[in-house]
Residue, then its C-alpha position, 0 to 999 in steps of 0.5 A: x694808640x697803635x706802638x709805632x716802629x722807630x723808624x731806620x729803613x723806613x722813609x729812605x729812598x731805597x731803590x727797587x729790589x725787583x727793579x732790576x729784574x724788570x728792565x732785564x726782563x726777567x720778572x713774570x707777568x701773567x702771560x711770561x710763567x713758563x708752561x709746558x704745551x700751552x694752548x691759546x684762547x681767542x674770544x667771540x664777543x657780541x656785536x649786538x648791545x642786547x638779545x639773544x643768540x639765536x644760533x652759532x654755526x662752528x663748523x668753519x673754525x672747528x675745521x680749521x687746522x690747529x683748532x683744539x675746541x670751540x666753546x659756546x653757551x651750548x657746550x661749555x662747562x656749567x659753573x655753579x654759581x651765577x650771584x655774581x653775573x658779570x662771572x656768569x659766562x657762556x651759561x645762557x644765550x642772553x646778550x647783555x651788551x655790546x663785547x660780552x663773549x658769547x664764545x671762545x676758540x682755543x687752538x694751538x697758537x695765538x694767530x689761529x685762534x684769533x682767525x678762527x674766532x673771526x670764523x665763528x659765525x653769531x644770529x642774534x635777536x636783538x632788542x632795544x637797547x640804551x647806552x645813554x646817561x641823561x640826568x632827566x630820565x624818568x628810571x633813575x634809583x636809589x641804589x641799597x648802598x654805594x661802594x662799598x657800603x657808604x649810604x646813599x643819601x644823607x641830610x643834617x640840617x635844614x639845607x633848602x633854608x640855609x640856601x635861601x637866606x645865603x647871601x652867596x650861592x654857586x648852583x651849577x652842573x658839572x659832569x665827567x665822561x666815562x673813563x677806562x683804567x687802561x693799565x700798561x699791561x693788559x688783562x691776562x690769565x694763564x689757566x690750568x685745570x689738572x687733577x680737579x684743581x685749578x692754577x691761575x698765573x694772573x694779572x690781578x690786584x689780589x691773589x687770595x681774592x681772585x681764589x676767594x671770589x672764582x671758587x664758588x663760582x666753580x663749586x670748588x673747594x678754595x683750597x683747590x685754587x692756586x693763584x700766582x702773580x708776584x708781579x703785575x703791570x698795573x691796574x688802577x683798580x681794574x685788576x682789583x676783582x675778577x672778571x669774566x675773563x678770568x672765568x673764561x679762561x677756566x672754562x677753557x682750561x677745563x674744557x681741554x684737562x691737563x694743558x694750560x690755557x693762555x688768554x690776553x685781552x687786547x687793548x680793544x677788549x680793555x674797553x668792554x671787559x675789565x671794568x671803568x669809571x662810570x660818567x657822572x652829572x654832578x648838581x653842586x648847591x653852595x651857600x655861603x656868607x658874604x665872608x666866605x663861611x658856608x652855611x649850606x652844601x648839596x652835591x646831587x650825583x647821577x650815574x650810570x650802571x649795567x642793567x644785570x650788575x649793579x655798581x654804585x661809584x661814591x662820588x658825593x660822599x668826600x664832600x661829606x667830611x670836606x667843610x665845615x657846614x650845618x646843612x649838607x645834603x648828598x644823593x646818588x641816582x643810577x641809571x640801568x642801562x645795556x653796558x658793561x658793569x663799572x667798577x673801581x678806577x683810581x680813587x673811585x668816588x673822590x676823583x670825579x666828586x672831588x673835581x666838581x666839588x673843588x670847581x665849585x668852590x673856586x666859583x664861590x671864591x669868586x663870588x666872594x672876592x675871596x683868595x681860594x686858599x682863604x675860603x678853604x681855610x675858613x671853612x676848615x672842620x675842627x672835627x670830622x663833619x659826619x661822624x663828628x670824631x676828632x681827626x687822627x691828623x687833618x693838615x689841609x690848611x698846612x698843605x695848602x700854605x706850604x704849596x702856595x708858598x713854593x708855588x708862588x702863589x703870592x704874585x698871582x693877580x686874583x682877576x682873570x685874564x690878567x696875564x697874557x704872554x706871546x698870545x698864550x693867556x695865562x693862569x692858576x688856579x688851586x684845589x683840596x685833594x683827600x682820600x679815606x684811611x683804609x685798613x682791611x682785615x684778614x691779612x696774616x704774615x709768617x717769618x722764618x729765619x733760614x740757614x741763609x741767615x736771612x729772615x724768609x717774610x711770607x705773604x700773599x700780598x701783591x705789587x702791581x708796579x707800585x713798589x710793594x716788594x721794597x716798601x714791605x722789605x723796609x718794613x720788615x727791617x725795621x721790625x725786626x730790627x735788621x738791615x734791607x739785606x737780611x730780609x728775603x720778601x716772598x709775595x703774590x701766590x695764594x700759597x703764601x698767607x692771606x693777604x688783602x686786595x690792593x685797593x683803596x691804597x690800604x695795601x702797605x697798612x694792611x700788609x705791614x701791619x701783619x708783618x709787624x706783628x709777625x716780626x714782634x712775635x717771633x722776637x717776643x719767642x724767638x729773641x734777637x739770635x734765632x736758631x735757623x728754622x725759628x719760625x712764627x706767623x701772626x695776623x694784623x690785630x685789630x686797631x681800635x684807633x679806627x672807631x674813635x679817629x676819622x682817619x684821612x690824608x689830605x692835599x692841596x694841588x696846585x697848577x699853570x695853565x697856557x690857552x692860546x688866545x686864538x686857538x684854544x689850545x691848551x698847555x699845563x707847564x706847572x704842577x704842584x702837589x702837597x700832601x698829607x699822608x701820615x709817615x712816607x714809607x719809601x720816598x722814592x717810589x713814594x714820590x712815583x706814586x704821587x706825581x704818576x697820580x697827579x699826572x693821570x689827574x693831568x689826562x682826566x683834565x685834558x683828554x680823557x674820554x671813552x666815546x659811546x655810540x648810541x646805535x651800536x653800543x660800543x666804544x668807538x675810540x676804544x684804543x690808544x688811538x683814540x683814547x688819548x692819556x697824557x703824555x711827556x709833552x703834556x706837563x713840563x714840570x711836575x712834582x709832589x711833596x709832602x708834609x714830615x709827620x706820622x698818624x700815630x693812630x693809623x697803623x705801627x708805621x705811622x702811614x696812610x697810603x698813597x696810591x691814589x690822593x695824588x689823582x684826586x683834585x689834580x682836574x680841579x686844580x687845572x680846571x680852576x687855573x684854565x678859567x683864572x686864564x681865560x674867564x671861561x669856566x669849564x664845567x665838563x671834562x675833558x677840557x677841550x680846545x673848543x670850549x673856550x672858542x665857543 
């Protein structure tokens, strides 16, 4: 069991240290550090979904006053490793889909590289391209692993039989579109190659990762790559690894020595170059007793990947560990196809086969005559149904008592279409949220104790709006056992120790685990009245905990939903969230997080949904346009609690991560009150208008 801190600054609602100097706008995005005598890269991306570039004709932007170069696979510089394709740019004419650049211009100004990029005049040969997920195709296959290294299928039991003799079965498809991440600020990298090193100011999830995977990439040495980015507007997954930007970028900075390059993807380019959520069509089997009580579960997924990269989103593996069952079955398919490379977007795997499976169960909770909340609540796991290890704290049954109870769920009629108020039908409906522990080793953390009196904590850990610069200061007080004020955080450059990426909501345990560490050792040699200059770092230490706890955070959604008995429009005035995630390091920015990830739950559930066009291979409503996210006017009333409690097991602080269990569920929960409403069961998001007037 993992020695815990007593907890002072932790759990209070401390405000954001860094929250002044972003509303004063003062704080440097990527794009902001001051650089001497910058230069600005535009790039020339593809117009065909797949073929080669037959010839570039440069002439009219390279005449163009202001042009500093114009790069292409022809002339660029040759990097030294293409393992990782998507990083493989401007090496070859190849054509792989629709957007890849094929080119870039740098110049003097923003305005004349994006008009000399419009002069670069592309032939391609094109050849036959395909965009378009289908479940029946016939090149479906089985990918070695699926993110990050969970296996593909797996089968206990014997389901097909358990099926059969059910006295109750759910045998239905559901599907989700294909998503964009679409963080406030856009990708952005500020490159500068001088003396054989390269500095990136960059808009990332993790400094020492975007080091780690470029240095090869390059041929270089990681030393010989500085990345800075103490702040950074959002991500969601999208900035969690680099992309070809980032290697664009410093093709260019190479290409002029000695002046920093500026390249900013458009919100348009979002839509091609930084990554997303692939769609999935999702096959759910239940079978149950007439009481509830499942004897068998099958979720089938098919989605799609690049044809030149392959990634394999985790959509069945929560249904897993979520019920109690003898026979389960899971699977992944993929389908290759001429795309640009999915990736990470909030809660990757558990947000579309959560909503599928959740849906599901509300669909058995029916054909039961069960109140929904009864049949979780029969199905509860004692442990862990895959590894079959006891859990570090499974308290589903408690969030969902406590949510029904705040919620009022007690004076909901159970029969559908039962409410009607001033033409508006009304209904609501619940389902189970989760998300795995993660906790990535490697980080490390140094303190100093300066002249300043302060305590200097030192780490390269980074905060894309998420509230890292309070939540590790807090920790750090604690550790050490000092006030807020007597700690100075020093976050977001590779010049700092090593820190992991901001993914899988493990950031904060990662992180604080290193810096509790480094604050035991400098009061194990330093004592409580350091001289100033006292110094130590230390690395997280591995946490035994994990091999013996299946460790978890759990929640129940709750939503009201209004559909207009005439028009089908659509309203969501009520959302719920209660949570279970081990001891909250901050309340407030804890609370951001969970109704800002209850809220993006809300936009999958209504709107979200990138639109391909299977002639051309591109997004066609590929802006805020037409890609529509939730807004104020879209929830009247949203909050999120969560349960007092601690995971002894977990990490020192006692916490699980927050970042992304709030997304999880939410389209369910919404999904699941819209048929309560209507008695229309809508299995395919974004729930629409249409889809009740059908």
């Amino acid at each position: 069991m993992t020695r815990l801190l007593e907890p002072r600054a932790i759990g209070q609602p401390l405000e954001r240290l860094d929250g002044r100097a972003k509303i004063t706008g003062t704080a440097p995005y990527a794009f902001d550090h001051p650089v001497a005598d910058p230069l600005y890269l535009h790039p020339v991306q593809a117009t065909v979904a797949r073929g080669r570039v037959t010839a570039i004709d440069i002439a009219a932007a390279r005449a163009l006053e202001g042009v500093v170069a114009v790069i292409t696979h022809e002339n660029a510089p040759r990097l030294a490793s293409q393992e990782d394709k998507e990083l493989w740019v401007l090496q070859s004419d190849e054509v792989h889909f629709r957007g890849q650049f094929v080119g870039a211009v740098i110049a003097e100004t923003a305005e004349i590289a994006h008009q000399a990029a419009d002069l670069v005049r592309v032939a391609y040969a094109g050849q036959p391209h395909d965009v378009a997920l289908r479940a029946g195709r016939d090149d479906l296959y089985a990918p070695e692993v699926v993110n990050p290294d969970f296996p593909t299928d797996t089968d206990e039991g014997d389901v097909d039989a358990a099926l059969a003799s059910a006295a109750v079965t759910v045998d239905q498809t559901y599907t989700t579109p294909l998503e964009h991440n679409n963080p406030m600020e856009t990708h952005t990298t500020v490159a500068l190659w001088s003396e054989g090193a390269f500095t990136f100011y960059d808009s990332t999830q993790g400094v020492h990762s975007v080091r780690k995977t470029l240095a090869p990439v390059f041929g270089l040495d990681p030393g010989r790559i500085r990345v800075v980015a103490p702040y950074v507007g959002g991500g969601f997954g999208s900035k969690g690894t680099p992309h070809a930007h980032n290697v664009l970028a410093g093709l260019a900075a190479r290409a002029v020595e000695g002046r920093p390059v500026k390249l900013t993807l458009s919100r348009q380019q979002m839509f091609c170059l930084a990554g997303y959520r692939t769609p999935t069509i999702q096959h759910i089997q239940l079978g149950a007793d007439r009481e509830g009580h499942l004897s068998a579960i099958v979720h089938d997924v098919v989605e799609q990947t690049s044809r030149f990269k392959e990634f394999a989103e985790q959509t069945a593996v929560p249904t897993r560990i979520m019920y109690a069952s003898r026979n389960r079955r899971t699977s992944h398919r993929l389908a290759a196809l001429d795309v640009p490379v999915p990736s990470w977007m909030r809660a990757p795997g558990e947000t579309p086969g959560m909503f599928a499976g959740e849906v599901a169960m509300d669909e058995l909770a029916v054909a039961c005559g069960l109140d929904p909340i009864e049949l979780r609540v029969r199905n509860e796991p004692e442990v862990d149904p895959e590894s079959k290890h006891p859990w570090s704290g499974r308290h589903l049954i408690d969030c969902l008592r406590r949510g029904a109870q705040q919620f009022g769920w007690e004076r909901r009629d159970p029969a559908p279409t039962a409410q009607k108020q001033d033409g508006w039908l009304v209904g609501t409906g619940v389902a189970a949220s989760t998300y795995p522990y993660y906790q990535m080793p490697g980080s490390a953390a140094t303190i100093r104790y300066g002249p300043d009196q302060r305590y200097h904590v030192r780490i390269g850990a980074a905060d894309i709006g998420t509230g890292t610069w309070t939540a590790l200061t807090q920790i750090a007080a604690d550790a050490l056992g000092c006030p807020v004020e007597a700690i100075h955080l020093e976050v977001g450059d590779t010049d700092l120790p090593m820190a992991t990426v901001e993914g899988g909501s493990s950031g904060i345990s990662s992180w604080g685990s290193a810096i509790v560490a480094a604050a035991r050792a400098f009061r194990d040699r330093h004592g409580a009245d350091p001289e100033a200059g006292a110094e130590i770092g230390a690395e997280m230490p591995e946490n035994s905990d994990v091999e013996r706890f299946a460790m978890h955070s759990f929640g129940a959604q709750f939503a009201e939903v209004r559909v207009h008995a005439d028009t089908g429009e659509i309203r969501v005035p009520r959302m719920l969230g209660v949570f279970s995630v081990g001891r909250i390091v901050n309340a407030r920015t804890a609370r951001s997080q969970l109704i800002g990830g209850m809220t993006m739950g809300l936009s999958m559930a209504l709107h979200e949904e990138s639109v391909v066009d299977p002639r051309f291979g591109h997004v066609v409503n590929h802006d805020f346009a037409g890609y529509h996210i939730a807004a104020h006017a879209d929830v009247m009333d949203i909050e999120a609690i969560w349960l007092d409690e601690h995971d002894p097991h977990a990490n020192p602080m006692g916490s699980r991560g927050i970042g992304e269990i709030g997304i999880v569920g939410a389209a369910a929960a919404i999904a699941n009150a819209a048929w309560h409403a209507t008695g229309i069961r809508v299995r395919d998001l974004p729930i629409t208008a249409d889809k009740f007037l059908a």
